[in-house]
C-alpha positions in Angstrom: 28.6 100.0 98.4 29.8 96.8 96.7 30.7 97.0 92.8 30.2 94.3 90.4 34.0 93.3 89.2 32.9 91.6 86.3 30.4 91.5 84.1 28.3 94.4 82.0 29.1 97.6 83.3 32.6 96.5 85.9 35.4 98.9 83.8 33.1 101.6 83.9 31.9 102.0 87.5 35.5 101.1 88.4 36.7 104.2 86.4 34.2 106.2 87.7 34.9 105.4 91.8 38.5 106.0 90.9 38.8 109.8 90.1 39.4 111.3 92.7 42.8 109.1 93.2 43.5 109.4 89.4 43.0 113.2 89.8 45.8 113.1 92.9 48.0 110.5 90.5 47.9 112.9 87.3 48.1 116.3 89.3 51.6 114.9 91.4 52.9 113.9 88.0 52.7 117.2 86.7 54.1 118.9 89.4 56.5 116.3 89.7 57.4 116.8 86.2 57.0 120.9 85.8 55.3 119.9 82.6 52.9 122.6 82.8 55.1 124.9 84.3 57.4 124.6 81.2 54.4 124.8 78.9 53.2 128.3 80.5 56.3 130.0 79.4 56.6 129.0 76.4 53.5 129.0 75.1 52.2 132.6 73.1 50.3 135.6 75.4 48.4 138.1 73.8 46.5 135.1 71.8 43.1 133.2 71.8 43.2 130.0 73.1 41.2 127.6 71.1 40.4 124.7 72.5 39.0 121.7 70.3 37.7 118.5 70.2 35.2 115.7 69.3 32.3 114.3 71.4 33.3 114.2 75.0 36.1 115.7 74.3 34.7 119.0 72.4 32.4 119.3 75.8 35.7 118.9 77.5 36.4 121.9 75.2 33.9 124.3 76.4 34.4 123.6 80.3 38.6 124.3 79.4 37.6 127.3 77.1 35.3 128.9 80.2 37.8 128.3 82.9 40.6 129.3 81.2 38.8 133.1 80.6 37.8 132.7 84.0 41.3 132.4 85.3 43.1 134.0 83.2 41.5 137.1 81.5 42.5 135.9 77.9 40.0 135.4 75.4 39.0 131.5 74.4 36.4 129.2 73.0 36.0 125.8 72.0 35.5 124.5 68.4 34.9 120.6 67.1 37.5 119.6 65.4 35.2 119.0 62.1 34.4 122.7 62.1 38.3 123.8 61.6 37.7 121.2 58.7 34.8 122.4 57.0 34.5 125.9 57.9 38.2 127.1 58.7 37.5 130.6 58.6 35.1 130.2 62.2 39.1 130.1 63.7 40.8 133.1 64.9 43.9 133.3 63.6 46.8 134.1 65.0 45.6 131.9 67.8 47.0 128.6 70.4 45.3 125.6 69.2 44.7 123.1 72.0 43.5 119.8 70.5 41.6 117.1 73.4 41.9 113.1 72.2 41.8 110.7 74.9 42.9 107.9 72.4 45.0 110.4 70.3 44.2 108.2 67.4 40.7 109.8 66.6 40.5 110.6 63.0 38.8 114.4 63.0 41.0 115.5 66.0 44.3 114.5 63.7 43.3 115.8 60.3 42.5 119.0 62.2 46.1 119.0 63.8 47.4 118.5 60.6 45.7 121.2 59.2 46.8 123.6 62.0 50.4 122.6 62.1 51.0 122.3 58.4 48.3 124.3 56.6 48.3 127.5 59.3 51.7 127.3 60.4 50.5 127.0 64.6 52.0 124.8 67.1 49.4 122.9 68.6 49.1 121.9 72.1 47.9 118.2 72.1 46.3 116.4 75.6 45.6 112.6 75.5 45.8 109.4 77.7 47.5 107.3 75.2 51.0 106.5 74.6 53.0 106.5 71.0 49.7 107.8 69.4 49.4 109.4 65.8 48.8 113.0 67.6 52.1 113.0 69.3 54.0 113.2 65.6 51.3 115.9 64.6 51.5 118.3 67.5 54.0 120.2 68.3 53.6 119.6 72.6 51.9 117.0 74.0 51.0 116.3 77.6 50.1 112.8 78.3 47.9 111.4 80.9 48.6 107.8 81.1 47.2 107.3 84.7 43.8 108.3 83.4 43.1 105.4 80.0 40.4 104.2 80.3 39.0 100.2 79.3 36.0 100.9 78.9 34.6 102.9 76.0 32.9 105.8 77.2 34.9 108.8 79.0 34.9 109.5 82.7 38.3 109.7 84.5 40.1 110.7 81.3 37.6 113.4 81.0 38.1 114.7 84.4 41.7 114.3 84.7 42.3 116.3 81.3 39.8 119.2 82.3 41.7 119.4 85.4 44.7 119.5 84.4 43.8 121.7 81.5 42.6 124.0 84.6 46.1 123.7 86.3 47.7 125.0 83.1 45.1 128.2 83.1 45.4 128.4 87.3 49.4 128.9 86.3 48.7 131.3 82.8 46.6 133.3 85.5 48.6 133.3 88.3 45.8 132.0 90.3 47.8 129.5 93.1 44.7 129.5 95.4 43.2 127.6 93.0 45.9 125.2 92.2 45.8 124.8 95.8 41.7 124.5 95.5 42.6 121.4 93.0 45.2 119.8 95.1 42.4 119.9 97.9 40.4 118.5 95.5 40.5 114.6 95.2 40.4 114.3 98.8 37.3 116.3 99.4 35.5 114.3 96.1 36.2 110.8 97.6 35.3 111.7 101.6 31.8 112.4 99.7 31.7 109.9 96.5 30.0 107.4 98.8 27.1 109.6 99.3 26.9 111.4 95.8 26.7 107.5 94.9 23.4 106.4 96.8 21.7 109.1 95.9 21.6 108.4 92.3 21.3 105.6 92.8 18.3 106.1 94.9 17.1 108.1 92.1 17.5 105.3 89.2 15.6 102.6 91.2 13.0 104.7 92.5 12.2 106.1 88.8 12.4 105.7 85.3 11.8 108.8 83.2 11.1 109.2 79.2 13.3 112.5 78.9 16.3 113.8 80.6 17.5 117.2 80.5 20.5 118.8 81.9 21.0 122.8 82.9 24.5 124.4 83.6 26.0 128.0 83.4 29.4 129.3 82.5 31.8 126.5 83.6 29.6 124.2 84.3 27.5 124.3 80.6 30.2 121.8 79.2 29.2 119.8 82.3 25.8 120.1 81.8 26.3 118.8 78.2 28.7 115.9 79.1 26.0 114.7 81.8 23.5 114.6 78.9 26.5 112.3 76.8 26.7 110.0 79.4 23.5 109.4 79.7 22.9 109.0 75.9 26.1 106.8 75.5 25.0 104.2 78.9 21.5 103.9 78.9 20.2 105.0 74.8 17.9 107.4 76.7 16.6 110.4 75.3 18.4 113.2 77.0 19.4 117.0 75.9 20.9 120.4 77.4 20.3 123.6 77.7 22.0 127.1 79.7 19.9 127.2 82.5 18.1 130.3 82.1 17.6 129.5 78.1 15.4 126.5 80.0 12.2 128.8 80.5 12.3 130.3 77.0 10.4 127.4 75.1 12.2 124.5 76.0 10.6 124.2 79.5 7.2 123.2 77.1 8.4 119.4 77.9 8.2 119.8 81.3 6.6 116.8 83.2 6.6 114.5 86.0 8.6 112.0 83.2 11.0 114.2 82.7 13.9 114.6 85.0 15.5 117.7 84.7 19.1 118.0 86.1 20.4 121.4 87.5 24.3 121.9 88.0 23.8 124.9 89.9 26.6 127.7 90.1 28.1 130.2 92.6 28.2 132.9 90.3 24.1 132.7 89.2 23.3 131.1 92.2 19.5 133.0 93.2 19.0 133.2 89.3 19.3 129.3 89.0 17.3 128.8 92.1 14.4 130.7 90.5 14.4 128.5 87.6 14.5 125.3 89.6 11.9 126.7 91.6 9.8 127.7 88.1 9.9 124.3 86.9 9.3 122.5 90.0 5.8 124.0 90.4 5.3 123.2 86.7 5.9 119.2 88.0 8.8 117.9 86.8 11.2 115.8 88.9 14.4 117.1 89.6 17.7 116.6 90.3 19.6 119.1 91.7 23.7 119.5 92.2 25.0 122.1 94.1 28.1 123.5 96.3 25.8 124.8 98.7 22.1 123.5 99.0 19.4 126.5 100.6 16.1 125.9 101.9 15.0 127.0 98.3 16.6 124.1 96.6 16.0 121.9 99.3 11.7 122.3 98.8 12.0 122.0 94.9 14.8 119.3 94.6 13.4 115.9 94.6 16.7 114.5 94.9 19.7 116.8 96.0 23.3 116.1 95.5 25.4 119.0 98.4 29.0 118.8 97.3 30.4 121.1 100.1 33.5 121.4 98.6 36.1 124.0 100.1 37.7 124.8 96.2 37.3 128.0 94.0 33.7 127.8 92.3 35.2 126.8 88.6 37.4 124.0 90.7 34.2 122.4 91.4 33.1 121.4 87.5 35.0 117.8 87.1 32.9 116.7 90.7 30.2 117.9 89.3 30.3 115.6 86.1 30.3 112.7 88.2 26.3 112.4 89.3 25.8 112.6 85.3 28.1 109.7 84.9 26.4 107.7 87.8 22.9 108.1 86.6 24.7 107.1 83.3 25.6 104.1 84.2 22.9 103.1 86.8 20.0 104.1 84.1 21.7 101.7 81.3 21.9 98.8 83.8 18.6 99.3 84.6 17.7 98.9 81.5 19.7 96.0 80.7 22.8 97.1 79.0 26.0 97.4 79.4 27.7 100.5 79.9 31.2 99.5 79.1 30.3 98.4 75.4 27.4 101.0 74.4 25.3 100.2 71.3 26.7 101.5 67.9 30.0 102.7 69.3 33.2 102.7 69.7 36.0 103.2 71.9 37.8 106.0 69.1 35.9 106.9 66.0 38.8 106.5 63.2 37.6 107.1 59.5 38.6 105.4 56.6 41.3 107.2 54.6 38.8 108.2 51.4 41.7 109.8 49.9 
């Protein structure tokens, strides 16, 4: 499927199409390296991990924060940065701060380093794309993705790349090498199917345009859920929103109509639980979008459009290919509507605050 390679949109579907090989890059540097080998022993046990950030990054965050518990056993959650700045006393303390900035020069994200390092006394694990940025003089480790920057000014590689990576660190914490194994596997299993994950959205964005989007996920894949609702937001100014998929039928599914396209990132784990709701809110007539490991008869009747990702990786392995139909209909929905993804109305590519001080 030919890609434009200029004009509105070009850095952004380029970024997207090239996961899978910027996964493989980032994952053979760190092994390369023993980075993250390094960084498991010397980083605290018997802590929580906190794992914080700002916009894509904080939904970065909760994805991390999920399969980090997942693999590892140790307690974790995600925080924004601007809630260690305005209500300090939500953070555990004695905890290991992890602080997610693709730029490393986003304003919120340093002055809640600072505060961690200096005020608390913690040394902060730092993850970004950029090189000889502010955070690497704030933090006191700092793994650097450069393989995964990105042009244009929304995330999608770097988003990825960090979260898996982030997963490798937890895989090693855990002990877990079948799934460092499952993430090696990976890249190559993503792009063998990118091709087809790619007409069916877009498939989906010419056949239909719908006034609300919404977007359901569980466990690992409720910071997936949430970053598909971002993209969407940040490429096309739609009106999108999230929800855990079983908090769907208490209220929210009210909104429920053939306009709205409601997006299901369905898991291992609540597999026949998730199914029911898809099921639910089919026969209430919305239009759905379903994204699944394994796709039953069940989702097969009450998906109008099914992405199968038949991917032979543990289940939590699976969360970074399952961002990517959220980034597609993304970008497709904001050309169709004219824009252009790679420079989205009223933002930026890092939010940096004037110094009121």
């Amino acid at each position: 499927m030919a890609e434009p390679k200029s004009g509105p949109g070009a850095n952004t579907i380029a970024e997207i199409l090239s996961e899978p090989a910027t996964w493989k890059s980032c994952l053979h540097t760190m092994e390369r390296t023993g980075e993250l080998k390094s960084l498991n022993e010397t980083l605290p046990r018997n802590v929580e991990w906190v794992f914080i950030g700002c916009g894509s990054s904080f939904y970065l965050a909760q994805a991390a924060s999920a399969a980090w518990s997942i693999l590892t056993g140790e307690k974790s959650r995600a925080i924004p940065a601007s809630e260690i700045l305005i209500f300090p006393q939500l953070l555990p303390v004695p905890c290991q701060p992890v602080v997610i900035t693709r730029s490393g020069h986003t304003s919120e994200a340093l002055q809640a380093a600072a505060y961690l390092e200096d005020r608390l006394k913690l040394r902060t694990l730092a993850i970004t794309c950029g090189a000889d940025t502010p955070i690497d003089k704030i933090s006191s480790h700092v793994i650097k993705l450069f393989a995964a920057d990105e042009k244009s000014t929304v995330m999608t590689r770097s988003f990825t790349s960090m979260l898996i990576t982030l997963q490798s660190l937890a895989a090693l914490r855990g002990d877990r090498p079948d799934f460092l194994d499952g993430l090696r596997r990976l890249p190559d299993q993503v792009a063998a199917r990118l091709s087809g994950i790619h007409s069916t959205i877009k498939t989906l964005v010419d056949s239909r345009t719908f006034a609300d989007y919404v977007f359901l996920g569980q466990g690992p894949f409720f910071g997936i859920a949430q970053e598909s609702m971002l993209k969407v937001k940040e490429m096309s100014c739609s009106y999108a929103q999230c929800f855990h998929t079983l908090e769907f039928r208490h209220g929210p599914k009210a909104i429920v109509s053939p306009e709205t396209l409601i997006t299901f990132i369905i898991s291992e784990s609540g597999f026949d639980s998730e199914v029911a709701v898809l099921e639910e809110i089919k026969k209430l007539g919305g239009t759905t979008l379903v994204v699944s490991n394994v796709c039953n008869p069940a989702i097969r009747r009450a998906g109008d459009f099914v992405v199968e990702l038949s991917l032979d990786v543990p289940e939590a392995a699976r969360a970074s290919a399952s961002v990517i139909p959220g980034q597609l209909l993304g970008f497709y929905t904001g050309i169709k509507k004219g824009l252009n993804p790679d420079e989205p109305r009223n933002l930026s590519r890092v939010v940096m605050l004037e110094n009121t001080n």
